[in-house]
mmCIF file of the N, C-alpha and C atoms, coordinates in Angstrom:
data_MODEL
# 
_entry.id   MODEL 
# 
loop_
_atom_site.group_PDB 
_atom_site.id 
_atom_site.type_symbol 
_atom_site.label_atom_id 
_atom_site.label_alt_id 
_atom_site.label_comp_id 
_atom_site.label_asym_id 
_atom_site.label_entity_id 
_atom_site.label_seq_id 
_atom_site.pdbx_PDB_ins_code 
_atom_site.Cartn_x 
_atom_site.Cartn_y 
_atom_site.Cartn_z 
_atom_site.occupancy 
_atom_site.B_iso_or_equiv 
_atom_site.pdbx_formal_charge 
_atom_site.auth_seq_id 
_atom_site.auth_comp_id 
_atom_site.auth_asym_id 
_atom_site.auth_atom_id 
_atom_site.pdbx_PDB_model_num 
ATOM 1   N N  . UNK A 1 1  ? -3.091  -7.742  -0.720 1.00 0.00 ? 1  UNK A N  1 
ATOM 2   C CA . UNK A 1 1  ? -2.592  -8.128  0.574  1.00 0.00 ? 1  UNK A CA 1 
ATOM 3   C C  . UNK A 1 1  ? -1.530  -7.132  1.023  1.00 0.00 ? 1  UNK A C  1 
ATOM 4   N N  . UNK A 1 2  ? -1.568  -7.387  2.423  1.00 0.00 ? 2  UNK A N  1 
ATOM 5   C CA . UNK A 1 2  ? -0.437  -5.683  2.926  1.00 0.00 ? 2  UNK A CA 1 
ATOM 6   C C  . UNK A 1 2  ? 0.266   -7.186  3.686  1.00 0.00 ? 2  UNK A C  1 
ATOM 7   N N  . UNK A 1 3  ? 1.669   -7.143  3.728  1.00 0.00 ? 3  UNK A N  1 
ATOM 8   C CA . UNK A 1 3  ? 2.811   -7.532  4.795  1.00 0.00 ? 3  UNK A CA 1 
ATOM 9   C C  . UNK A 1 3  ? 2.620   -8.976  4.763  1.00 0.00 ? 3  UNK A C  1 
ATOM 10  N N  . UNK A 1 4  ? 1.814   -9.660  3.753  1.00 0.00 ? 4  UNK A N  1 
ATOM 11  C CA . UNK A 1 4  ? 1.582   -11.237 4.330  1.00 0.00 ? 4  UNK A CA 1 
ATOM 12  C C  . UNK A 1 4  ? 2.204   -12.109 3.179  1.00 0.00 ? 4  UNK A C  1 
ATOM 13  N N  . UNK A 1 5  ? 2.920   -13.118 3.231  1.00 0.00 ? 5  UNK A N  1 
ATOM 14  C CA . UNK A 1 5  ? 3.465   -14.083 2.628  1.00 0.00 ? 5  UNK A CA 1 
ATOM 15  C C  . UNK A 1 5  ? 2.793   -14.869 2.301  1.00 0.00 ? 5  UNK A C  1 
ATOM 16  N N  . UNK A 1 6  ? 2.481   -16.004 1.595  1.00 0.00 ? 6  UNK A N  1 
ATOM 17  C CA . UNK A 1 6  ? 1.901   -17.375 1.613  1.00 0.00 ? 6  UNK A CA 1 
ATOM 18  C C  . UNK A 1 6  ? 3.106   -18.375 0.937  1.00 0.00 ? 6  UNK A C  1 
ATOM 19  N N  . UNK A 1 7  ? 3.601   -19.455 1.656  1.00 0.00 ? 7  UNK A N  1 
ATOM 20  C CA . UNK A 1 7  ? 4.101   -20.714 0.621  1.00 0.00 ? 7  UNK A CA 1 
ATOM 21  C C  . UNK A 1 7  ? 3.499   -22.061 0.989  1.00 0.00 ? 7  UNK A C  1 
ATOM 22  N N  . UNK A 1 8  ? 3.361   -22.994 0.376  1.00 0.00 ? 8  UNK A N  1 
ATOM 23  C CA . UNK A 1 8  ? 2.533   -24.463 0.578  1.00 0.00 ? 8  UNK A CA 1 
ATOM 24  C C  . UNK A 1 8  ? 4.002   -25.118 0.013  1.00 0.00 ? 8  UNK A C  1 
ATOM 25  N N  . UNK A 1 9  ? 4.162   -26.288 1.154  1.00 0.00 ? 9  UNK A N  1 
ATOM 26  C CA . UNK A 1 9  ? 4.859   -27.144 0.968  1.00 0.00 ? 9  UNK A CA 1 
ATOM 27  C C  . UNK A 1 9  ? 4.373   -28.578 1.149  1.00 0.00 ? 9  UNK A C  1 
ATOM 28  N N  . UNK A 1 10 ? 4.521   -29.619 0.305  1.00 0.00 ? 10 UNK A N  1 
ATOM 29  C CA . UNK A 1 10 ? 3.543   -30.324 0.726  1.00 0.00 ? 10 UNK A CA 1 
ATOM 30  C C  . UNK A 1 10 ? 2.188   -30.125 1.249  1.00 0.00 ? 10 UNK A C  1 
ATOM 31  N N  . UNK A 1 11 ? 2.003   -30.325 2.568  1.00 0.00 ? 11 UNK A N  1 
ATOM 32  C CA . UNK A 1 11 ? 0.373   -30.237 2.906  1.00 0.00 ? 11 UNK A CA 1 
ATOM 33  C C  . UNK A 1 11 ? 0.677   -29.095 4.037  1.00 0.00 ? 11 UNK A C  1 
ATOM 34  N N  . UNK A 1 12 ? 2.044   -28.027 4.004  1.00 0.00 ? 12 UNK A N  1 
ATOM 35  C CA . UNK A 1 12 ? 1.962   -27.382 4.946  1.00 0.00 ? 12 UNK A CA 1 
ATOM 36  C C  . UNK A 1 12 ? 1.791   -25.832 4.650  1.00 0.00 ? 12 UNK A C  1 
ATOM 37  N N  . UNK A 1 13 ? 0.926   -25.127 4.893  1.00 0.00 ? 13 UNK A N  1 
ATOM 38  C CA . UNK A 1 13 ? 1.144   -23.553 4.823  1.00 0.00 ? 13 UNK A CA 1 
ATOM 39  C C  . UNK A 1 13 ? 1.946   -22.885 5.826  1.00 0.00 ? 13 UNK A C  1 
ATOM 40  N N  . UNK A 1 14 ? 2.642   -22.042 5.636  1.00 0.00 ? 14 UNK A N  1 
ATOM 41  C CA . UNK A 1 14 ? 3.645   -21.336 6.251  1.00 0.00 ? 14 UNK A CA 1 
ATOM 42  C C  . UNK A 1 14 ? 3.172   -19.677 5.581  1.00 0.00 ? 14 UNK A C  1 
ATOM 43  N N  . UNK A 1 15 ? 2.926   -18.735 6.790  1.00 0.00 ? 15 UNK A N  1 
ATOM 44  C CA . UNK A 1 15 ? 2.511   -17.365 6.551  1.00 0.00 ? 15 UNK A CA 1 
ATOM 45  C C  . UNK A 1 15 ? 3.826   -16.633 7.233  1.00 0.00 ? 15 UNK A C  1 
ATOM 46  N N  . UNK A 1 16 ? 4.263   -15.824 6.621  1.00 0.00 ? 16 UNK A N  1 
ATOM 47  C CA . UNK A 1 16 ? 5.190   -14.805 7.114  1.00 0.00 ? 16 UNK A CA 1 
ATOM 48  C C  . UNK A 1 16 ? 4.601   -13.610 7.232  1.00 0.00 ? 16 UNK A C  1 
ATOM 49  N N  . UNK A 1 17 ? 4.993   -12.474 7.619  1.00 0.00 ? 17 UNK A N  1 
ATOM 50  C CA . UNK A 1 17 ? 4.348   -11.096 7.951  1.00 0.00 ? 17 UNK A CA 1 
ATOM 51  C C  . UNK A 1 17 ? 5.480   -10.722 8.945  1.00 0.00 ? 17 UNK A C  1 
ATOM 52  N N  . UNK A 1 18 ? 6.231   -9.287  8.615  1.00 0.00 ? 18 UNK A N  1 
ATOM 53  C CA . UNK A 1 18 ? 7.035   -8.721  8.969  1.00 0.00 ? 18 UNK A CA 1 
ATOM 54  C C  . UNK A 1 18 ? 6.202   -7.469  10.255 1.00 0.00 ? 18 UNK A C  1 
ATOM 55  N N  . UNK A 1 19 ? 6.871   -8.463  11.466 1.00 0.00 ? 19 UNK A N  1 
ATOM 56  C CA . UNK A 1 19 ? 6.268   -7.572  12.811 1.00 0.00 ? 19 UNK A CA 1 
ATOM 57  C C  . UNK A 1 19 ? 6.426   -5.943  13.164 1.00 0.00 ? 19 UNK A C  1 
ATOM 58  N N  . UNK A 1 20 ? 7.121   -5.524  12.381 1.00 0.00 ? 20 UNK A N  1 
ATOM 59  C CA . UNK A 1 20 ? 8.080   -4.446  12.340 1.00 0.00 ? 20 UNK A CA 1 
ATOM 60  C C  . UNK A 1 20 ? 7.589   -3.825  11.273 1.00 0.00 ? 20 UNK A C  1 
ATOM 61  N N  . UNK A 1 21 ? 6.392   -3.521  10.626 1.00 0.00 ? 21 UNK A N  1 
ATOM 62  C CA . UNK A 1 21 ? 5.861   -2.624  9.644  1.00 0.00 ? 21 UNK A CA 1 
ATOM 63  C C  . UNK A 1 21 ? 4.411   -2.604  10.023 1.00 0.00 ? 21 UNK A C  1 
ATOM 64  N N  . UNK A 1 22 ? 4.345   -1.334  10.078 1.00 0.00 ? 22 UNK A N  1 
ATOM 65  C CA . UNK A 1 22 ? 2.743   -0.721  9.939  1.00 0.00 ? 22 UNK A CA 1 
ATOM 66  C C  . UNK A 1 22 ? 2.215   0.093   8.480  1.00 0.00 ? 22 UNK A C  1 
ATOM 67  N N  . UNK A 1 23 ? 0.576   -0.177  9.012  1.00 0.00 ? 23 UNK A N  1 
ATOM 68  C CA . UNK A 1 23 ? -0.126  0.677   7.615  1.00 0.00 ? 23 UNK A CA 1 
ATOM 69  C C  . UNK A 1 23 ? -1.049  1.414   8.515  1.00 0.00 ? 23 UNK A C  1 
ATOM 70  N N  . UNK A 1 24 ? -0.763  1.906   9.367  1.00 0.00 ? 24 UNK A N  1 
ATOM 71  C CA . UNK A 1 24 ? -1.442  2.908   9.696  1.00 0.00 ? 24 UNK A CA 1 
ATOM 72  C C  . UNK A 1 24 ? -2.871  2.746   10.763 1.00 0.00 ? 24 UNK A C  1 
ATOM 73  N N  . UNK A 1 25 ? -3.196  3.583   11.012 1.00 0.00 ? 25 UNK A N  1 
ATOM 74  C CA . UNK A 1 25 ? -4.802  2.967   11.691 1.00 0.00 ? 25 UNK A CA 1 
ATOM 75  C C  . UNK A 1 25 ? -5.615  2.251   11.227 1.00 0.00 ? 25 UNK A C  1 
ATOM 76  N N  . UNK A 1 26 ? -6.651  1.098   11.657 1.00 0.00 ? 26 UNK A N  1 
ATOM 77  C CA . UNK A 1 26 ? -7.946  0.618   11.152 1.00 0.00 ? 26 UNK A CA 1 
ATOM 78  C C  . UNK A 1 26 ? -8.672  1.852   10.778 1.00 0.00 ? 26 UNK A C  1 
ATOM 79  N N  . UNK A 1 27 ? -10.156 1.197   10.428 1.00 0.00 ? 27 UNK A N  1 
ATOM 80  C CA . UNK A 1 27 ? -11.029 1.904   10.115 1.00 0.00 ? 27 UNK A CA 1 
ATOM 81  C C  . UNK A 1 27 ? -11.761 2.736   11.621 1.00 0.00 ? 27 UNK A C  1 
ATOM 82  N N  . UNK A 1 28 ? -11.451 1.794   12.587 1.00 0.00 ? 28 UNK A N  1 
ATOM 83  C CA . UNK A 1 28 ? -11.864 2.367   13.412 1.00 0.00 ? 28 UNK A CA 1 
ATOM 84  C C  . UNK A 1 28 ? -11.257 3.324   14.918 1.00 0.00 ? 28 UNK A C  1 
ATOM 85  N N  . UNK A 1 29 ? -9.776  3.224   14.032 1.00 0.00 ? 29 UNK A N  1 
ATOM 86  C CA . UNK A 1 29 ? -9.007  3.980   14.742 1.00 0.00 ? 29 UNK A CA 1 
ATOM 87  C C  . UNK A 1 29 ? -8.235  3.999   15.940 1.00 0.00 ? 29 UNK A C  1 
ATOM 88  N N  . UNK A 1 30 ? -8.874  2.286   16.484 1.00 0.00 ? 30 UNK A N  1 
ATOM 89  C CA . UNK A 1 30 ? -8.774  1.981   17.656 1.00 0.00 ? 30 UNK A CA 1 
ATOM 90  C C  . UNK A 1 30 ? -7.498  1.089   17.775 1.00 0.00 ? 30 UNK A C  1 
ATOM 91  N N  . UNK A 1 31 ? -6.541  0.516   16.602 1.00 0.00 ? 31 UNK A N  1 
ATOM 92  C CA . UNK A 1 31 ? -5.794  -0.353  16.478 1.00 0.00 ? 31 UNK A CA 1 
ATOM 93  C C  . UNK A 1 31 ? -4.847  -0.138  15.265 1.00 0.00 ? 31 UNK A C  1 
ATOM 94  N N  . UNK A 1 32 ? -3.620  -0.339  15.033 1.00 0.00 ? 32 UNK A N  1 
ATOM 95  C CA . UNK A 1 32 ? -2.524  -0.323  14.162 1.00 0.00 ? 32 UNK A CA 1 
ATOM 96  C C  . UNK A 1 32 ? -2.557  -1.319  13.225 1.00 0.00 ? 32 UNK A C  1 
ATOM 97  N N  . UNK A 1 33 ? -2.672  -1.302  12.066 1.00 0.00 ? 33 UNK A N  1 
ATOM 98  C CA . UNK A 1 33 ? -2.352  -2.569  11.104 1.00 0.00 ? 33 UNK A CA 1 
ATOM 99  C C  . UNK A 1 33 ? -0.985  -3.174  10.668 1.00 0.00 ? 33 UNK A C  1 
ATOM 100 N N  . UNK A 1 34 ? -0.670  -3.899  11.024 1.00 0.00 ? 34 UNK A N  1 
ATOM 101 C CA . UNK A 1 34 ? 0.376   -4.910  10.582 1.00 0.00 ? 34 UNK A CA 1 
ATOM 102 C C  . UNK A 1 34 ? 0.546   -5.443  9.353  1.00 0.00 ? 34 UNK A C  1 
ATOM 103 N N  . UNK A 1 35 ? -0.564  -5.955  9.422  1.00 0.00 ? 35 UNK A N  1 
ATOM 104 C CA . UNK A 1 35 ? -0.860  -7.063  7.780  1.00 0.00 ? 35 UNK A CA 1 
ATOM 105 C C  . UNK A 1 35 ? -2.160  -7.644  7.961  1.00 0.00 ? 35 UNK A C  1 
ATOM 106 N N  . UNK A 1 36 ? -2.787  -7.535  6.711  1.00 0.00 ? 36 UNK A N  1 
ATOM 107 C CA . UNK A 1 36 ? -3.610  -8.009  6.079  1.00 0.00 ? 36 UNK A CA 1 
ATOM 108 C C  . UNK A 1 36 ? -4.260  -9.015  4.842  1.00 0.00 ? 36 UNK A C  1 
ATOM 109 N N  . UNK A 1 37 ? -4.990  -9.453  4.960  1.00 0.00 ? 37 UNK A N  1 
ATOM 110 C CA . UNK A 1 37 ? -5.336  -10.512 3.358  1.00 0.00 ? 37 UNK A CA 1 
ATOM 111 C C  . UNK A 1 37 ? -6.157  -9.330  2.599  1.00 0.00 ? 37 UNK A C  1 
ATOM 112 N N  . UNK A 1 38 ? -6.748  -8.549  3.891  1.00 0.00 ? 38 UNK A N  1 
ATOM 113 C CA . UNK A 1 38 ? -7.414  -7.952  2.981  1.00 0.00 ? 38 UNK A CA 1 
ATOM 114 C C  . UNK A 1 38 ? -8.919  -8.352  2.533  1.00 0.00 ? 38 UNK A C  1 
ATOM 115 N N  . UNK A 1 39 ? -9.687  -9.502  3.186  1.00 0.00 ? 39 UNK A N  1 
ATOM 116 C CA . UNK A 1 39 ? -10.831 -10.715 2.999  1.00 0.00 ? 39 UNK A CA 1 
ATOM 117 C C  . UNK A 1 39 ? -10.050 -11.512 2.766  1.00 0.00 ? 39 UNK A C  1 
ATOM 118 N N  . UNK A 1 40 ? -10.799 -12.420 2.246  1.00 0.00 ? 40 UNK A N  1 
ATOM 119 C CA . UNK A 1 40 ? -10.502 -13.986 2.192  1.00 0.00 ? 40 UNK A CA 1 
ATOM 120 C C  . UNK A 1 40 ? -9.773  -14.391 0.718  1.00 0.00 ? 40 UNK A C  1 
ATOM 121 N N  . UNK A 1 41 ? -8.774  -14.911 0.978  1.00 0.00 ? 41 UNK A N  1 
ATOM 122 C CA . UNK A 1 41 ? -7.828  -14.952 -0.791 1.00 0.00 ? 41 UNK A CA 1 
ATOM 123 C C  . UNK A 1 41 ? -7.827  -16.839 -0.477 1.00 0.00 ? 41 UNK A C  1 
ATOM 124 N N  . UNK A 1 42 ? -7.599  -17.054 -1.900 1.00 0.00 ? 42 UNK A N  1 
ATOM 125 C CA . UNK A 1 42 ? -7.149  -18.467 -1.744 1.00 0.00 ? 42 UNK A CA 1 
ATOM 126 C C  . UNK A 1 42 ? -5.671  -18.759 -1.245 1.00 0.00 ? 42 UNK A C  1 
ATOM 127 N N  . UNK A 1 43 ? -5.857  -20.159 -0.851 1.00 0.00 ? 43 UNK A N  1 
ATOM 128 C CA . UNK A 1 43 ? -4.357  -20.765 -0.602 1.00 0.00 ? 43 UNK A CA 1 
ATOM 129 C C  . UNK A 1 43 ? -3.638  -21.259 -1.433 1.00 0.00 ? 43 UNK A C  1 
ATOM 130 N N  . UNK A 1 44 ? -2.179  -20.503 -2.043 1.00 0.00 ? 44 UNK A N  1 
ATOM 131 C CA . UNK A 1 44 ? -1.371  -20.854 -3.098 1.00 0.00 ? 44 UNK A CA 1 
ATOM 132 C C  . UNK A 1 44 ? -1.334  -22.558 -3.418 1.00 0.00 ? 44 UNK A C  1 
ATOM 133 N N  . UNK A 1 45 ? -1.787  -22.524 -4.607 1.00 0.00 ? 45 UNK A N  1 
ATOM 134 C CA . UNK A 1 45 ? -2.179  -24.006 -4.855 1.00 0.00 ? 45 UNK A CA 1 
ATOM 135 C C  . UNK A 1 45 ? -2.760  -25.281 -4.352 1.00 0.00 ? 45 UNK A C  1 
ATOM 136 N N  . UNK A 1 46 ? -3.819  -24.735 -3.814 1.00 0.00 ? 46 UNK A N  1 
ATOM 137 C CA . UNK A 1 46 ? -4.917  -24.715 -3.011 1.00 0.00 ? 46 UNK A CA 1 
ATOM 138 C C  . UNK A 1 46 ? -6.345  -24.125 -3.590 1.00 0.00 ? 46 UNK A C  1 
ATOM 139 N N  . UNK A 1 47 ? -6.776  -23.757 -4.211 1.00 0.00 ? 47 UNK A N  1 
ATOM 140 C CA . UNK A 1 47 ? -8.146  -22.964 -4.488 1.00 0.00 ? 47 UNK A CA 1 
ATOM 141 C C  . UNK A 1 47 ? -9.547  -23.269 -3.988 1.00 0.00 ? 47 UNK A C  1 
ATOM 142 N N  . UNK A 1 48 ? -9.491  -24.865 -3.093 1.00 0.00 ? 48 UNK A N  1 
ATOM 143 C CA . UNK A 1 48 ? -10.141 -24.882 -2.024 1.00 0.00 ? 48 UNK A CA 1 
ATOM 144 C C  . UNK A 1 48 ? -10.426 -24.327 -0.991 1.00 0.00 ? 48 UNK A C  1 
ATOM 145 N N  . UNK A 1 49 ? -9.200  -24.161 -0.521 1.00 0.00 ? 49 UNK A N  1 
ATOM 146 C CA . UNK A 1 49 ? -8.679  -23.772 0.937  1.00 0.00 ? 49 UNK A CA 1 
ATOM 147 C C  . UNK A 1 49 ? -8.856  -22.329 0.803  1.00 0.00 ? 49 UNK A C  1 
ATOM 148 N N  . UNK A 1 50 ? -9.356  -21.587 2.006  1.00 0.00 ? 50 UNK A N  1 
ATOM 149 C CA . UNK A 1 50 ? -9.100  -19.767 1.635  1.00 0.00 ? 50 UNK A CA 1 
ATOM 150 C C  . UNK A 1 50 ? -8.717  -19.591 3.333  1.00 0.00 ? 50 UNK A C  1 
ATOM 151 N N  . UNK A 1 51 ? -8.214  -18.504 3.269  1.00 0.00 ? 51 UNK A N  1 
ATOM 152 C CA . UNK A 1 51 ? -7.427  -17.832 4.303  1.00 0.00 ? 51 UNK A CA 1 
ATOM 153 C C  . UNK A 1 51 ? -7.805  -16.304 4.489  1.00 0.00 ? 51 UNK A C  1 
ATOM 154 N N  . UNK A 1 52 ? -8.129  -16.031 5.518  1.00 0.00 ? 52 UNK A N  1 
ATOM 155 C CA . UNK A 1 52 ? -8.475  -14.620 5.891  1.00 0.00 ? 52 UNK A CA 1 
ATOM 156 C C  . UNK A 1 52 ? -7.727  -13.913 7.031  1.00 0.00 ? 52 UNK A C  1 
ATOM 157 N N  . UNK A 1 53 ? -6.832  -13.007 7.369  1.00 0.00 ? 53 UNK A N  1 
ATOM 158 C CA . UNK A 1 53 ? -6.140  -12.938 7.991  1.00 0.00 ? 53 UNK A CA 1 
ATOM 159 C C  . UNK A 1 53 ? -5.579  -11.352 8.582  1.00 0.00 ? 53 UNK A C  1 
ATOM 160 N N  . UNK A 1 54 ? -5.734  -11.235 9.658  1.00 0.00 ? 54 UNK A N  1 
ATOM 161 C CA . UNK A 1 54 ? -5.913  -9.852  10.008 1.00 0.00 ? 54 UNK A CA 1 
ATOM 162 C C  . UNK A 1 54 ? -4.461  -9.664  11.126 1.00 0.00 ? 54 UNK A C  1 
ATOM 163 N N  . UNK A 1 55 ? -3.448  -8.785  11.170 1.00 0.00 ? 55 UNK A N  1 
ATOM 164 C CA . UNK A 1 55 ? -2.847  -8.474  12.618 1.00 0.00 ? 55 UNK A CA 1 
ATOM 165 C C  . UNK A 1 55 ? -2.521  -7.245  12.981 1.00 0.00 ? 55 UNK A C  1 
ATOM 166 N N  . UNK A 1 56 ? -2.542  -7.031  13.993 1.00 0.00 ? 56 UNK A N  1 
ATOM 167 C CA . UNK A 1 56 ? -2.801  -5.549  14.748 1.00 0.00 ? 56 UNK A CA 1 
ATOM 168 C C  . UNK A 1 56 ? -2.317  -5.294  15.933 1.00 0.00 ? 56 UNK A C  1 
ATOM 169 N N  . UNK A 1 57 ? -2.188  -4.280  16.310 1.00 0.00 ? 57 UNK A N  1 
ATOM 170 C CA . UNK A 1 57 ? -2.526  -3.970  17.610 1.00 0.00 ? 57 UNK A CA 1 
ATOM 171 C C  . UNK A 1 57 ? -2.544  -2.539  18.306 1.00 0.00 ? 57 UNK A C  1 
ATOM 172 N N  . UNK A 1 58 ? -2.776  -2.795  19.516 1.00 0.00 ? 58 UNK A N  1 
ATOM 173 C CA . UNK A 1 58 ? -3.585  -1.319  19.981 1.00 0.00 ? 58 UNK A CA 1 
ATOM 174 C C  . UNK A 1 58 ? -2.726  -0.423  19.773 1.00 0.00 ? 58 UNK A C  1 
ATOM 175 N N  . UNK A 1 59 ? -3.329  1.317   19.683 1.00 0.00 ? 59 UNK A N  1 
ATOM 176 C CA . UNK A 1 59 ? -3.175  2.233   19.109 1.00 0.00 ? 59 UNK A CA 1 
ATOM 177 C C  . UNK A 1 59 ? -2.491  3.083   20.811 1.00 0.00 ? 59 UNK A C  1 
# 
């Protein structure tokens, strides 16, 4: 995972990701990466639940 948090509290997920860091271009060059999961990871104590999670923006 690039820039993304996970905590479960009770029945709540809470994602952090710091707006203020990049990784550079997508693959397609067209957009900036922020943070990523990277595909689909499970949800911290959760292994039901999965989360996939992408943020960006234009280049």
């Amino acid at each position: 995972m690039k820039n993304v948090e996970f905590s479960v509290e009770g029945n709540t997920l809470t994602i952090k990701v710091d707006l203020a860091k990049e990784f550079g271009p997508s693959t397609s060059g067209k957009n900036i990466i922020i943070a990523s999961t990277e595909g689909n990871v499970s949800v911290p104590s959760r292994e039901e639940c999965k989360i996939g999670l992408n943020i960006y923006r234009k280049k």
